[in-house]
C-alpha positions as CSV (number, residue, x, y, z in Angstrom):
1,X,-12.5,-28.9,-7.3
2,X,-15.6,-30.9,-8.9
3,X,-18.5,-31.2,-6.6
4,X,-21.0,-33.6,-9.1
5,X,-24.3,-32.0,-8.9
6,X,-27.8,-33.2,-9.8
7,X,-29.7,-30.0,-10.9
8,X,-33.1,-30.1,-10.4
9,X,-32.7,-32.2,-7.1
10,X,-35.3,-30.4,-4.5
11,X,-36.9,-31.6,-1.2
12,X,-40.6,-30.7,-1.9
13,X,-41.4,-28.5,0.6
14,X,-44.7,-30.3,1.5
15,X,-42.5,-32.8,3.4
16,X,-40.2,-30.2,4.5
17,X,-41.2,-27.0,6.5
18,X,-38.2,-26.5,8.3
19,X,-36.6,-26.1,5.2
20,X,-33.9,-28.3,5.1
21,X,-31.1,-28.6,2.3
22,X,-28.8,-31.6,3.3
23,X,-28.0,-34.5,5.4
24,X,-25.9,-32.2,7.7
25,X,-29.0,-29.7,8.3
26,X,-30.8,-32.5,9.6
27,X,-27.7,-33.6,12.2
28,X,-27.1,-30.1,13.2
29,X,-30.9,-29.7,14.3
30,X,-30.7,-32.9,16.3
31,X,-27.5,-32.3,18.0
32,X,-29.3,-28.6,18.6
33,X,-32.2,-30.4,20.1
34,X,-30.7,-33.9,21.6
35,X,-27.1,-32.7,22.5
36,X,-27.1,-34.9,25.8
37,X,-29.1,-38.1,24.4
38,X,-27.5,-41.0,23.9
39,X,-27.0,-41.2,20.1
40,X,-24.7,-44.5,19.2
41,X,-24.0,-47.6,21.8
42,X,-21.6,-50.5,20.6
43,X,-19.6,-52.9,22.6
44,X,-20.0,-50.9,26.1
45,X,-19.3,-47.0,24.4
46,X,-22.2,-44.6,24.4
47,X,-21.9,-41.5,22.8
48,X,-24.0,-38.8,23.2
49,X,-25.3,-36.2,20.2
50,X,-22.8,-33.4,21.5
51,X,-20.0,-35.9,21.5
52,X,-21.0,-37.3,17.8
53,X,-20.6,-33.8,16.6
54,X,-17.4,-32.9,18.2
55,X,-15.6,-35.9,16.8
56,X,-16.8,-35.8,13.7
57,X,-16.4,-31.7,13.5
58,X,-12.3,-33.2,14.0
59,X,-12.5,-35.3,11.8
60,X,-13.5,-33.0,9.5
61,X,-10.9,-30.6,10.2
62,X,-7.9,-33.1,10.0
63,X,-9.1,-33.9,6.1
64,X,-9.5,-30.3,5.7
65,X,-5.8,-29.0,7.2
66,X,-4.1,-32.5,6.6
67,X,-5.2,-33.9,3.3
68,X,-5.5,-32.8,-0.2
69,X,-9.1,-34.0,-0.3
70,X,-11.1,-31.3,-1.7
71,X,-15.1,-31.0,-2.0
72,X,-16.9,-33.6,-4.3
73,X,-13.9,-36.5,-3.7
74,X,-14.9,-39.9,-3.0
75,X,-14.0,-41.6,0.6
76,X,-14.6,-45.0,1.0
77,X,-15.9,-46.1,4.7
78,X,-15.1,-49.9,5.2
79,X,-16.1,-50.6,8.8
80,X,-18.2,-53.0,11.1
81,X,-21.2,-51.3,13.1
82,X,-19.1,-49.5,15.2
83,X,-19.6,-45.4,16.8
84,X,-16.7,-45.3,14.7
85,X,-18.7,-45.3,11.2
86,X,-21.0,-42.7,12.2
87,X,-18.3,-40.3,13.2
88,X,-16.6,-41.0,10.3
89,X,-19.7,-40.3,7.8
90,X,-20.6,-37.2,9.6
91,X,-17.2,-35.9,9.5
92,X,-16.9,-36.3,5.4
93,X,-20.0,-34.9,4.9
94,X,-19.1,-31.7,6.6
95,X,-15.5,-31.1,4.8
96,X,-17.8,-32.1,1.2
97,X,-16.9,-35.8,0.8
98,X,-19.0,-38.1,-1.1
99,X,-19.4,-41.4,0.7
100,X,-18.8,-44.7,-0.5
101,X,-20.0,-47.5,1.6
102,X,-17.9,-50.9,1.5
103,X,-18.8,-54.1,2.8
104,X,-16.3,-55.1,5.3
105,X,-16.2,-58.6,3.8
106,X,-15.1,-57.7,0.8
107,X,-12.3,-59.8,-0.6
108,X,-9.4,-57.6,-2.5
109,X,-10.5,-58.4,-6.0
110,X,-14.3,-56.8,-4.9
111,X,-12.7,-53.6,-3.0
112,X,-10.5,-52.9,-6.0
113,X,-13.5,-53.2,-8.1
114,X,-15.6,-50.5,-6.0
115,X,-12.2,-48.5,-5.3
116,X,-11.7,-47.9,-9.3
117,X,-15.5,-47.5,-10.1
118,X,-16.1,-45.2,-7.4
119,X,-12.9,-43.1,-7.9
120,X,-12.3,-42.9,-4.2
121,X,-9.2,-41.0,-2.8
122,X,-9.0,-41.9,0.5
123,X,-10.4,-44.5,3.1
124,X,-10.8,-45.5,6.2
125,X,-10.6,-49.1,7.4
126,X,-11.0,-51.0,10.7
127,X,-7.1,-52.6,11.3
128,X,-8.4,-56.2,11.0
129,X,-9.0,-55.8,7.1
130,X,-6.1,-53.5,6.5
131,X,-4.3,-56.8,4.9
132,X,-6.8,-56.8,2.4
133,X,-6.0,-53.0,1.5
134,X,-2.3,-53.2,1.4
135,X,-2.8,-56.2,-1.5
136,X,-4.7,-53.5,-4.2
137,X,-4.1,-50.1,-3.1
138,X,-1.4,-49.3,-5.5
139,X,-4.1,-50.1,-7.9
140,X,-6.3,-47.3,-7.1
141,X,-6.3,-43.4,-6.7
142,X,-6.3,-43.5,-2.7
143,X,-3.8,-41.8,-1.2
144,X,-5.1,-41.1,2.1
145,X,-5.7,-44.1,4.7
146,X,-7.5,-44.6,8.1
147,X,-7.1,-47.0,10.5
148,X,-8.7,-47.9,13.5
149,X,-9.4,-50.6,15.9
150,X,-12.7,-51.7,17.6
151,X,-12.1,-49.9,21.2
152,X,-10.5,-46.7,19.2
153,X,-13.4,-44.6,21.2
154,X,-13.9,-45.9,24.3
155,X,-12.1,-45.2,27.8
156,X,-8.0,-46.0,28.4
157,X,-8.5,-49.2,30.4
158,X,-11.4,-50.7,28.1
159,X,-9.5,-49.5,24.8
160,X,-6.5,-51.5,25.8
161,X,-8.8,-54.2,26.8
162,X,-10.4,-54.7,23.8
163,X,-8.0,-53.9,21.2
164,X,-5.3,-56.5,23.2
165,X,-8.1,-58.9,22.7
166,X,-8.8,-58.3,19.4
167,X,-5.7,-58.5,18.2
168,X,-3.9,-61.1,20.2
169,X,-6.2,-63.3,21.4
170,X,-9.0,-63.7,18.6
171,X,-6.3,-62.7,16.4
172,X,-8.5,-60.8,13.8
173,X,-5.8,-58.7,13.0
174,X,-3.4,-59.7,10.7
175,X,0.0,-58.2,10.1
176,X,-0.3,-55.1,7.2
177,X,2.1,-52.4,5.8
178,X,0.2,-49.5,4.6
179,X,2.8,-46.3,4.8
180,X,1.3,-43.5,5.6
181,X,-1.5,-44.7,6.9
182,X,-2.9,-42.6,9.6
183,X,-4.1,-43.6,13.0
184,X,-7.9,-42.8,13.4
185,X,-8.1,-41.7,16.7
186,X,-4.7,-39.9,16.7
187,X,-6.2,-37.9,14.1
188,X,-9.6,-37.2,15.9
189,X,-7.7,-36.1,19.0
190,X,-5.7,-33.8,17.3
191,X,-8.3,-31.8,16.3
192,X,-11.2,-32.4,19.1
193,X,-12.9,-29.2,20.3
194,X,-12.4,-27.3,17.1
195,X,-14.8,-27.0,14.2
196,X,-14.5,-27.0,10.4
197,X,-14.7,-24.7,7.6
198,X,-18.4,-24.8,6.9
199,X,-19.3,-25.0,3.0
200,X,-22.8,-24.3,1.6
201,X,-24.4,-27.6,0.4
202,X,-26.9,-28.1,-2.0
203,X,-29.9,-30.1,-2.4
204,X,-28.2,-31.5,-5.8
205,X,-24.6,-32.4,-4.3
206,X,-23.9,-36.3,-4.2
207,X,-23.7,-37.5,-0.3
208,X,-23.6,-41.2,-1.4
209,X,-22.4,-43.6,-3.9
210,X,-24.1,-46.9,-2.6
211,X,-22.9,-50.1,-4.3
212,X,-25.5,-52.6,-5.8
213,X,-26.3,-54.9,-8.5
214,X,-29.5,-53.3,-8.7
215,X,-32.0,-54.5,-11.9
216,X,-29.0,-55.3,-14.0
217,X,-25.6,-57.2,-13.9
218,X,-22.7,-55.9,-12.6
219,X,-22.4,-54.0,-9.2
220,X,-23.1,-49.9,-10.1
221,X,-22.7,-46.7,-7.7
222,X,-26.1,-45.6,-7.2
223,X,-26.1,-42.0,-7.1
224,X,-27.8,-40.6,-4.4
225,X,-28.2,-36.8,-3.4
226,X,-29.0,-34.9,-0.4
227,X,-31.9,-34.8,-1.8
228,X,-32.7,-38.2,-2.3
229,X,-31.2,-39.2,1.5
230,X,-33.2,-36.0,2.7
231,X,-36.6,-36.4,1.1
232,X,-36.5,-40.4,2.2
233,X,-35.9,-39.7,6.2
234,X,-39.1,-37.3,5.6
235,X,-41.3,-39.2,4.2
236,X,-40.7,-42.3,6.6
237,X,-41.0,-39.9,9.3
238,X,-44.3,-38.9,8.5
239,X,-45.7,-42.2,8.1
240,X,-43.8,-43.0,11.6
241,X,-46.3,-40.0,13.0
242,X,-48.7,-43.0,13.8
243,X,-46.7,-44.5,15.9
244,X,-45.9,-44.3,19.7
245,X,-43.5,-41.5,20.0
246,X,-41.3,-43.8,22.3
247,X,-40.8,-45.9,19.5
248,X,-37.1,-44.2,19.4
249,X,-35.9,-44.3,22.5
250,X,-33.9,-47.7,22.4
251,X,-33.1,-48.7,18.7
252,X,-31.9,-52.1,18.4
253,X,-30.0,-52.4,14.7
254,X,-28.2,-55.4,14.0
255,X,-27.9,-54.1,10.2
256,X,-24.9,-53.0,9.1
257,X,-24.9,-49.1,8.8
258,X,-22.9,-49.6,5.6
259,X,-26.1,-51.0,4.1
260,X,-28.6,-48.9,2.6
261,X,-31.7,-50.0,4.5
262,X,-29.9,-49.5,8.2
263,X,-27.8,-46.6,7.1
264,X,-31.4,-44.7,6.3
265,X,-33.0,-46.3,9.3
266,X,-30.2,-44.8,11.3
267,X,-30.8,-41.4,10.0
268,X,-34.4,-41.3,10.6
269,X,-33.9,-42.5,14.5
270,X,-31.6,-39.6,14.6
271,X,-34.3,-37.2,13.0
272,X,-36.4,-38.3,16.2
273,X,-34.1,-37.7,18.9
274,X,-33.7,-41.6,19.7
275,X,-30.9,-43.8,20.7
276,X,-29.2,-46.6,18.0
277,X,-27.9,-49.2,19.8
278,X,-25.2,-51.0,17.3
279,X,-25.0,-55.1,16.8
280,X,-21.7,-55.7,15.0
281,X,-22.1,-59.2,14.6
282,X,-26.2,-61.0,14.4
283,X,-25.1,-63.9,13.1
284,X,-24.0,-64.8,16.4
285,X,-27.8,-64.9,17.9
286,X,-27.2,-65.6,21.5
287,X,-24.6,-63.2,21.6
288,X,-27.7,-61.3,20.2
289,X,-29.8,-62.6,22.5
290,X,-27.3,-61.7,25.5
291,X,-27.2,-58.2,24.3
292,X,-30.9,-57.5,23.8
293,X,-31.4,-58.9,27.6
294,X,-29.7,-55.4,28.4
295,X,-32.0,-52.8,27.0
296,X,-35.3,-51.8,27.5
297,X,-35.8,-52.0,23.6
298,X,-38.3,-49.6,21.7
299,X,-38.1,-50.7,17.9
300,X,-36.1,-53.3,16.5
301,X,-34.7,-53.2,13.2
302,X,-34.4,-56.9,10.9
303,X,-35.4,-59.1,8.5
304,X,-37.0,-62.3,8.0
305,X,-34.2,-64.5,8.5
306,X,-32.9,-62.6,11.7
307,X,-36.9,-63.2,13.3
308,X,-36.9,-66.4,12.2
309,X,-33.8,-67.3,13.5
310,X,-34.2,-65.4,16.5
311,X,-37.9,-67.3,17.7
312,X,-36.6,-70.5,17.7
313,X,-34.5,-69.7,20.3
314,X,-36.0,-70.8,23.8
315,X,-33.8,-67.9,25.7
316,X,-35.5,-64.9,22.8
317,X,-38.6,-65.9,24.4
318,X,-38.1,-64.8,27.9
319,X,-36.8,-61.5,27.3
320,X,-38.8,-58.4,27.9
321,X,-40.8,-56.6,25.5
322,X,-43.0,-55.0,27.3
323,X,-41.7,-51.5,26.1
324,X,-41.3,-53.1,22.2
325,X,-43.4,-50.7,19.8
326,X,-42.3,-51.2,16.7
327,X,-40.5,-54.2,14.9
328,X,-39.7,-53.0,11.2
329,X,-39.0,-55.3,8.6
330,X,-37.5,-55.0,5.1
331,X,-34.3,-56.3,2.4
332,X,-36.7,-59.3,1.9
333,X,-39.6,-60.9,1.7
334,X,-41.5,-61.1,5.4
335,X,-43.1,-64.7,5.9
336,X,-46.6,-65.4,7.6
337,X,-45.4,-67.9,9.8
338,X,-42.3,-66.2,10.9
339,X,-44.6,-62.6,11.4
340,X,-46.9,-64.7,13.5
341,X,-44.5,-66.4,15.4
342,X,-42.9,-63.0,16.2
343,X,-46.5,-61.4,17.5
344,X,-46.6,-64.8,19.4
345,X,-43.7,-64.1,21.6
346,X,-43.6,-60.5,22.0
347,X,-46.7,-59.3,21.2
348,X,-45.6,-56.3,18.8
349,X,-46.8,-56.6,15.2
350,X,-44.2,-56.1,12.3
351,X,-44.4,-53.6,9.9
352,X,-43.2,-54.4,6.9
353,X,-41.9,-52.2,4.2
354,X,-40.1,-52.4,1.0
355,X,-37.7,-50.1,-0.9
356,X,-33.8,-50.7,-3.3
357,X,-31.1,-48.6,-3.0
358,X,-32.0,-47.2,-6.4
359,X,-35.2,-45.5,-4.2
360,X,-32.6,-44.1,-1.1
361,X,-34.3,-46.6,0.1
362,X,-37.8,-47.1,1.2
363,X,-40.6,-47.2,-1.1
364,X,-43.7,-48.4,1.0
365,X,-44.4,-49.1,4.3
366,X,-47.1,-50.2,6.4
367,X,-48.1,-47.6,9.2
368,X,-47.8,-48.8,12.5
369,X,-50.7,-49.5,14.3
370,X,-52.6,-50.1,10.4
371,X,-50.2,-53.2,9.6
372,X,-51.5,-55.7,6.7
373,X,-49.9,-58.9,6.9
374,X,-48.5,-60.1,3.7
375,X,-48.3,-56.7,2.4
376,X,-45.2,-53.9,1.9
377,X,-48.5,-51.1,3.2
378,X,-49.0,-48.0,0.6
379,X,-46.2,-45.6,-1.6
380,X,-44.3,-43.2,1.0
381,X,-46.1,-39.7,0.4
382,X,-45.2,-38.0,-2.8
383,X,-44.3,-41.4,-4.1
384,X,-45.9,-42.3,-7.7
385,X,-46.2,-46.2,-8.5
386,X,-46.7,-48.0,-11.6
387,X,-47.6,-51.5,-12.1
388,X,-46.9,-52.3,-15.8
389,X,-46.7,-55.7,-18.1
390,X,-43.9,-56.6,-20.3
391,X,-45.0,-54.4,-23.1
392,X,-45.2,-51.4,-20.5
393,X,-49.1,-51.0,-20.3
394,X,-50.4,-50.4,-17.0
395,X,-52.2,-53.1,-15.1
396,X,-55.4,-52.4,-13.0
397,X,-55.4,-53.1,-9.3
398,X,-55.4,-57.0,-8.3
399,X,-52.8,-57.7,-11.2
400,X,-49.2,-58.8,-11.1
401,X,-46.3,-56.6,-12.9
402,X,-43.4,-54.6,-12.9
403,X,-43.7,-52.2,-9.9
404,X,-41.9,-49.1,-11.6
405,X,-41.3,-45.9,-9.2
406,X,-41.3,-42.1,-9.3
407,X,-40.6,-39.7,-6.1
408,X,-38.0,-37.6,-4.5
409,X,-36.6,-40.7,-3.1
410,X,-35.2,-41.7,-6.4
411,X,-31.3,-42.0,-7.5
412,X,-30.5,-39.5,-11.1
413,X,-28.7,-42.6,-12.3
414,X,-25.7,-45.0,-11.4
415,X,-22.5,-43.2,-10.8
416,X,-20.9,-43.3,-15.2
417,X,-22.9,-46.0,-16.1
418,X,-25.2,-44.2,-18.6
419,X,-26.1,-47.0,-20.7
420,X,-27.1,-49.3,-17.4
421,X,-29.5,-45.9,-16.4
422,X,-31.3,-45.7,-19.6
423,X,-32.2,-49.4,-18.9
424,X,-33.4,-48.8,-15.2
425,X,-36.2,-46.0,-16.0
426,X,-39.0,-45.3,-18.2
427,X,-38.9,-42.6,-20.9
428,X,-41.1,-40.6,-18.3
429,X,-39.1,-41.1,-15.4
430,X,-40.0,-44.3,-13.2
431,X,-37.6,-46.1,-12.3
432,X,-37.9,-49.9,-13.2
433,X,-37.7,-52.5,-9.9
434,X,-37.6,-55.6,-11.5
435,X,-40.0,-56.7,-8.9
436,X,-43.5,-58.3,-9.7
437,X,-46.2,-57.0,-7.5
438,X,-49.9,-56.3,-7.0
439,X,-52.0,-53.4,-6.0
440,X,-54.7,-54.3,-3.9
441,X,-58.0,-52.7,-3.8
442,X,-57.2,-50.8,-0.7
443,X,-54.0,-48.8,-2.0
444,X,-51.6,-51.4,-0.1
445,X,-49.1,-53.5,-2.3
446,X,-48.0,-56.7,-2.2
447,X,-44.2,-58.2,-3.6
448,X,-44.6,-61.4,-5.7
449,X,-41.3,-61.7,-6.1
450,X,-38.3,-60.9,-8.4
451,X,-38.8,-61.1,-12.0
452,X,-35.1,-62.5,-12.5
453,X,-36.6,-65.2,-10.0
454,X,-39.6,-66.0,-11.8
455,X,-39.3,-70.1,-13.0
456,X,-41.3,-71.0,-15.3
457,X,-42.8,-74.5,-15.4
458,X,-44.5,-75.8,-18.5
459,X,-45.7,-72.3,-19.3
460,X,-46.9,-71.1,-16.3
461,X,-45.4,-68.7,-13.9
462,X,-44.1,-69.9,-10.7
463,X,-43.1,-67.3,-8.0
464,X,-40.5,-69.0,-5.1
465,X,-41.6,-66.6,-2.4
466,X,-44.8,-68.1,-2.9
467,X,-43.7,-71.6,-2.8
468,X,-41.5,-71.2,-0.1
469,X,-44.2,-69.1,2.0
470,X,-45.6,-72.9,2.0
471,X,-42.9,-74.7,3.0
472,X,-41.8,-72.2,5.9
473,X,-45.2,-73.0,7.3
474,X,-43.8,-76.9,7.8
475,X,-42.8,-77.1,11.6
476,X,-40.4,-79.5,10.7
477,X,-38.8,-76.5,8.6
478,X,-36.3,-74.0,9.5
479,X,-36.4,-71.8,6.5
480,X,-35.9,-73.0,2.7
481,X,-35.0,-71.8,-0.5
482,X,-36.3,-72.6,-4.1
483,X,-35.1,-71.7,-7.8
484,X,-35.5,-73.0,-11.0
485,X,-34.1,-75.7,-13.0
486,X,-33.7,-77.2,-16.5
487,X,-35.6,-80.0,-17.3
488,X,-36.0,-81.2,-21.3
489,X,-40.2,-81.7,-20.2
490,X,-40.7,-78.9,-18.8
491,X,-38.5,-76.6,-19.8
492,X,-38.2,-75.7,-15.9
493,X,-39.2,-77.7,-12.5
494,X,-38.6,-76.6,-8.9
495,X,-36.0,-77.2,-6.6
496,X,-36.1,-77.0,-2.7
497,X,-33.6,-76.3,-0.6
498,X,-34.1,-77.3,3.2
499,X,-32.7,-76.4,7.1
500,X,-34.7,-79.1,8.6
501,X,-35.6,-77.7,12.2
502,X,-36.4,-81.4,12.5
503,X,-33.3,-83.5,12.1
504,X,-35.5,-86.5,11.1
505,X,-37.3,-84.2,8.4
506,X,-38.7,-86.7,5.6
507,X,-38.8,-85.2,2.2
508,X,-41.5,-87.4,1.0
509,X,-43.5,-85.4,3.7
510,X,-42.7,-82.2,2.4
511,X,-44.0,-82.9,-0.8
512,X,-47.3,-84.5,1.0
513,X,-47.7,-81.2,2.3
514,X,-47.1,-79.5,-1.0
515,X,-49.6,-81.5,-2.9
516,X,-52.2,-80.4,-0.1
517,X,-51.3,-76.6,-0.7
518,X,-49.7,-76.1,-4.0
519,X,-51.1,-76.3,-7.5
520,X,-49.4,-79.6,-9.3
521,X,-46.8,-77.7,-11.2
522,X,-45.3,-75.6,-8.3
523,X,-44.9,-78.6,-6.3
524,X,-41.1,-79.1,-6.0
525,X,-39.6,-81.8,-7.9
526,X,-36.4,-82.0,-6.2
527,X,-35.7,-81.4,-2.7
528,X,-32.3,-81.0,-0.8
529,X,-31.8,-80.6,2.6
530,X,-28.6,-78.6,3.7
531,X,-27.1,-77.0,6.8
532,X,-27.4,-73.6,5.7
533,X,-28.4,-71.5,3.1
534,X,-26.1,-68.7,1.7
535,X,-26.9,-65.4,2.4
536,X,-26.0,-61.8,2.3
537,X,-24.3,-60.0,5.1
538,X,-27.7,-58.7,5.7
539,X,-29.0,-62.3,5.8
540,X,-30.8,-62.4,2.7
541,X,-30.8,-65.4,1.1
542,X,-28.9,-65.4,-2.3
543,X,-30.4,-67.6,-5.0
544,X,-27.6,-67.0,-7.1
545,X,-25.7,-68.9,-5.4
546,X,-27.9,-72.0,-5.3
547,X,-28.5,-72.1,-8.8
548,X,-24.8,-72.1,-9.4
549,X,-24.4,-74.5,-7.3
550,X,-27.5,-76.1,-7.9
């Protein structure tokens, strides 16, 4: 048995009176306090706190009694936001599983990547990607597989239902052969009503390894502890003391609960008691739309794109948000126009915050009710910040550098990558962004943007964000996009990339409106418009990808 252990890892116990040592103190206290709450809703399934732990208490007993998983092994957890995934997390946790979270849309090639890095042994897969698994397994070290379908959890007649559809007449599932592979809901109702060996858990013990390209090249493990996980929900939740305590009662989270940003969003919501209601797929806004019509939503959880895309539909508009507190935003940059639009329709205000999966995740955030527009708000409590220049001298308030980071937030390193760890901190500890940004006079601090996103034109710096903050503000704009490009003059000039919300969109007046608003140099040189951009499954907008392509 190897449990991999960070010594040192403490949660400072000025954010921590109760005196909590893991990410399964934290559950057990809500379930003590919430047992009948609603915790997790998706597609028509509730389950309550009490129910959460019983399932995932048998989940935890079946890898206990019917696997040879011991303590400190690695689990990969491939699903859609589903009450599944939660079940599932919970349930490793308990029988001393670290957890790897893998993007569902993962082609082989990526999963076998993550699958070797990570060392997993086992995993646990919705049925509609189990092709995918079947095509690399043999090239990994999992032995033990999960399947399950998307109505796995609900009721006899609505399971049938859904999985039927599912399978036959969306046909999402595609014919597999994984022997051995055990049924996930077989295994949970073997096991339901008993409870697991319980295992002492320290502050130090990996919980996560969460998968990013983080400052540098290829995609790492970041390592992050109980601690780490721990010492983040803490430190949100005091800043979330200035909010309306109903702020958790209905959660909307169209995030996927494999990403790092919704995965600690979720945990915090749990911290509080409130209900998370699951949207598996965004991208489909007046599916969205449809759904949201059916709460009495408290907080939602997004980003830029998702807002944006979201107010420029007429039927967002005449939903109710008259119990709407809190609308959080974070994973990119938050625009003016798309902030104001959003305080236009529902009234609520977003806070925006900031964080990397390197930081567990969040960094800063802007208090509700004390929201600065254009700015990520102050460091989390206990949370040191640096803003340094290439030569690693710090930079007084007002100037624009490397944001560098030191708290109890912060991964030990990226899961046996030494040399890749070394380049992400500071001899002294901070951990290095890569993001340019500025502390204003007042504490708050602002993202300029990416330093690997940084074009520069004829010597001078040119941040997209701020270029494109420009061209968002166009109502004949949808959202845009802009990167670098060579030129032999200039060594680099800009390029636009366009969704016209005006389908007779004139470039030329783009670039009118640019030369009213822009210094000469950032003005773009060429513009494209294009259906779509490309974007994460969070909906951030890769730039990669356009300056391959473009």
């Amino acid at each position: 048995m190897v449990v991999e252990t960070v010594r040192g890892q403490q949660i400072p116990s000025a954010l921590n009176p109760a005196g909590y040592g893991s990410l399964l103190d934290l559950f057990d206290a809500s379930v003590a306090r919430y047992a009948e709450r609603p915790a997790f809703t998706s597609f028509g399934r509730t389950l309550s706190y009490a129910e959460l732990d019983r399932l995932a208490a048998a989940f935890a007993v079946y890898l206990q009694r019917h696997t040879d998983l011991q303590p400190g092994d690695r689990i990969a957890i491939q699903l859609p936001n589903l009450i599944q995934y939660p079940v599932v997390l919970y349930g490793a946790l308990r029988a001393g599983l670290v957890v790897v979270n893998t993007n569902p849309l993962y082609t082989p090639a990526e999963m076998a990547y993550q699958f070797r890095d990570s060392g997993a042994r086992a995993l646990v897969i919705h049925k509609s990607m189990a092709h995918k698994a079947e095509q690399i397994l043999a090239d990994t070290e999992i032995s033990t597989v999960f399947v399950t379908q998307l109505g796995d959890l609900h009721g006899f007649v609505l399971r049938t239902l859904l999985n039927v559809a599912v399978k036959y007449v969306k046909r999402m599932e595609p014919a597999y052969r994984l022997p051995g592979a055990v049924n996930l809901r077989r295994a949970l109702m073997r096991h339901l009503g008993e409870r697991p060996e319980r295992r002492p858990v320290s502050p130090g013990e990996l919980a996560l390894l969460q998968y990013t390209g983080g400052t540098t090249g290829i995609s790492k493990g970041a390592m992050l502890t109980h601690a780490n996980l721990v010492s983040n929900q803490l430190q949100v939740a005091a800043v979330m003391r200035t909010a309306d305590p109903a702020w958790a009662r209905t959660v909307i989270l169209p995030l996927p609960l494999y990403h790092i940003y919704a995965f600690t969003v979720a945990q915090i919501v749990l911290v509080h008691g409130g209900h998370l209601v699951l949207i598996p797929n965004p991208r489909d806004l007046n599916a969205f739309i449809k759904e949201l019509g059916r709460w009495q939503m408290t907080t939602l959880i997004g980003i830029n794109s998702l807002f944006n895309g979201l107010c420029q539909r007429e039927r967002f508009g005449q939903l109710d948000f008259s119990q709407l507190r809190i609308t959080l935003s974070g994973g990119m940059a938050l625009s003016h126009t798309v902030a104001e639009r959003w305080f236009q329709i529902t009234g609520c205000e977003i806070s925006e915050g900031y964080g990397l999966t390197e930081a567990a995740p969040v960094v800063c955030l802007n208090p509700p009710g004390r929201e600065l527009l254009g700015c990520i708000g102050p460091p989390l409590p206990l949370t040191e910040v640096r803003i340094v220049d290439d030569s690693g001298a710090l930079l007084p308030a007002g100037r624009a550098g490397e944001l560098c980071v030191r708290g109890p937030q912060v991964m030990p390193g990226y899961w046996r990558h030494e040399a890749e760890t070394r380049a992400a901190f500071t001899a002294d500890g901070f951990l290095r962004t890569g993001d340019v940004a500025v502390r204003e006079a007042n504490g708050y601090l602002r993202i300029v943007d990416r330093i690997k996103d940084l074009v520069i034109v004829s010597g001078f710096n040119v941040y997209p964000n701020e270029v494109e903050e420009v061209i968002n503000a166009h109502p004949g704009v949808s959202e845009c996009a802009v990167i670098g490009i060579p030129d032999e003059e200039c060594g680099e000039v800009i390029k636009l990339f366009v969704v016209p919300q005006d389908p007779d969109l004139d470039p030329q007046q783009l670039r009118a409106w640019c030369r009213e608003r822009l210094t000469r140099y950032k003005i773009p040189r060429v513009i494209q418009l294009v259906d779509a951009l490309p974007k994460s499954t969070v909906g951030k907008v890769v730039r990669r990808l356009l300056r391959e392509t473009g």
